[in-house]
C-alpha positions in Angstrom: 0.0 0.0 0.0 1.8 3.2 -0.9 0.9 6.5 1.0 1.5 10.1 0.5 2.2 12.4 3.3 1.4 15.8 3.6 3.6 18.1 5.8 1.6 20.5 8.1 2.2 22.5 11.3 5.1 21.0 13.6 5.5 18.7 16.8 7.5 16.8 18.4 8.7 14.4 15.6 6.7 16.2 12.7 3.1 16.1 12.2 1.7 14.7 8.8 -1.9 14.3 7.1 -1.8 11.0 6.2 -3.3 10.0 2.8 -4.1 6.6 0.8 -3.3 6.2 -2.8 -6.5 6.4 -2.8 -7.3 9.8 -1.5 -8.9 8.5 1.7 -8.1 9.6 4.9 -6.6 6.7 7.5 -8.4 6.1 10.7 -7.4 9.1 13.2 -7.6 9.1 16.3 -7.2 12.1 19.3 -4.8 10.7 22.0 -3.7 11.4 25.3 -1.3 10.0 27.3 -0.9 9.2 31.1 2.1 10.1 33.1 2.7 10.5 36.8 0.5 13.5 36.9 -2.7 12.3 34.9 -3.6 12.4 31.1 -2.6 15.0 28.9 -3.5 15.9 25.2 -0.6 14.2 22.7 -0.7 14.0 19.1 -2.9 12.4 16.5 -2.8 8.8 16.0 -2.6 8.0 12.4 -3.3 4.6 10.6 -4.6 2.0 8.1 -3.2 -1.3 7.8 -3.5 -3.9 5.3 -2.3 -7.5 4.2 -4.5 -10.2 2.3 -7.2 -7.9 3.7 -8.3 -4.5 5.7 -6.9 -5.2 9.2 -7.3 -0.7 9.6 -9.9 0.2 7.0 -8.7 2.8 4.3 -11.6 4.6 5.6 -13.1 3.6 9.2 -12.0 2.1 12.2 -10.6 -1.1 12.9 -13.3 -4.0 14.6 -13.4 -4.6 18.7 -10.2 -6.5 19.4 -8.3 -5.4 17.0 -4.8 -4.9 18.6 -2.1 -2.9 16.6 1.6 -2.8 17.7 4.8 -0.7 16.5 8.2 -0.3 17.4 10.1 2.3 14.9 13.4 4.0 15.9 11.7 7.5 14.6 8.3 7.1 15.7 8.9 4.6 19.3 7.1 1.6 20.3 3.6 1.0 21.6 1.0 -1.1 21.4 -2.8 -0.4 21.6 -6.2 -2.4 21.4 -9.6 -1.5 19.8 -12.9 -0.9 21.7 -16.7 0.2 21.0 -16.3 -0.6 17.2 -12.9 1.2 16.9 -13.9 4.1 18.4 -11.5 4.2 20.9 -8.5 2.5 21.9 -6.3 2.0 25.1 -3.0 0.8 25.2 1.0 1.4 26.2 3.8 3.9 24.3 7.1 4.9 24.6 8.3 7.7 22.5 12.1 8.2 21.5 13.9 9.7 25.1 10.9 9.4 27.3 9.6 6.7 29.5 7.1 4.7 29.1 3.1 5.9 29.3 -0.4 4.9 29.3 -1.6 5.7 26.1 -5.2 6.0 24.5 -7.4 7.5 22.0 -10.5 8.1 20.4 -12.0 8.4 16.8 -11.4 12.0 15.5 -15.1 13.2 13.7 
């Protein structure tokens, strides 16, 4: 699956529009994450995901269960399962030079 990414405003480690070759949007989701002093706002969550078929629709949200892990020198590691028909997730992250956090999200509108 090839996708384009569009540059926009700055983070941490970039932020991108993420966009199919297809023109669709991925699955994004509003996260926060959980340190010592309770959850705070973090970046977009990006994705769509697919083998022999859709495991992160092109469009949509992955089904209840679905459980999606990454571990990328640029990006960090983590690892986060789907709820309420993909509209939420809850899970573990660890961005490059931090610790470890609680990490969820749900479905942008």
């Amino acid at each position: 699956m090839n996708h384009h990414l569009k540059r926009s405003a700055p983070f941490r480690f970039g932020r991108f529009t993420a966009v199919t070759e297809k023109g669709r949007n991925m699955a994004t989701y509003d996260t926060e994450i959980h340190t010592g002093g309770g959850w705070q706002s973090d970046e977009p969550l990006m994705l769509s995901i697919a083998n022999r078929g859709q495991v992160v629709p092109d469009e949509g949200a992955p089904p209840t269960g679905t459980t999606v892990t990454w571990n990328s020198p640029e990006a960090g590691a983590g690892s986060v399962t789907f709820f309420d028909g993909g509209s939420r997730f809850e899970g573990t992250a660890q961005f490059p030079g931090e610790g470890p956090v609680g990490y969820r999200g749900t479905l942008s509108t």
